[in-house]
N, C-alpha and C positions, 0 to 999 in steps of 0.2 A: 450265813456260813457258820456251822461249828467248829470250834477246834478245841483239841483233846488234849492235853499233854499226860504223856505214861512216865511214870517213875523210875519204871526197870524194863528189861529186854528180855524178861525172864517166860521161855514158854510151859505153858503146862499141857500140854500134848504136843507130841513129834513123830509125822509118823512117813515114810521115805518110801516110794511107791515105785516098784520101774515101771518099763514103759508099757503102756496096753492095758494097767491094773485100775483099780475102780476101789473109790473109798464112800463110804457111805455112812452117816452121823447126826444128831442133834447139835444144836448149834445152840448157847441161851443167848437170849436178848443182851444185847451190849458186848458182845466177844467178838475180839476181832480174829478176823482169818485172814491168815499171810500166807499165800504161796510163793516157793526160793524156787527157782531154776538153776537147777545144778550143770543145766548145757544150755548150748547155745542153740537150739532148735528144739528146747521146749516149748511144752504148750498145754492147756489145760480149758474143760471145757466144764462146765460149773451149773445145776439146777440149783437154785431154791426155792422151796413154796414156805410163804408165812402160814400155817394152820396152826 
C-alpha cells in the first residue's frame, strides 16, 4: 500500500460542470483528480486511456 501525504488543499484547476456537460483533458502522471458533488444525486462517469 502507498500513502501520500499533501501539504496544502491548494487546487490548480477548478472547473464546475452542470448537469448533461462533458469535460475533456490531459491529466500528468502523479496528479490527483478529485471529484465534489455539489448534490445529492450526483454522479460522474470517467474514461481513461494510459497512451
Amino acid at each position: 500500500m502507498n500513502t501520500a501525504s499533501y501539504h496544502n488543499n491548494q487546487a490548480i484547476w477548478t472547473e464546475l460542470l452542470p448537469g448533461g456537460h462533458h469535460w475533456s483533458g490531459r491529466i500528468q502522471k502523479g496528479t490527483i483528480l478529485r471529484f465534489t458533488s455539489l448534490g445529492a444525486q450526483a454522479n460522474v462517469s470517467l474514461f481513461c486511456v494510459n497512451a
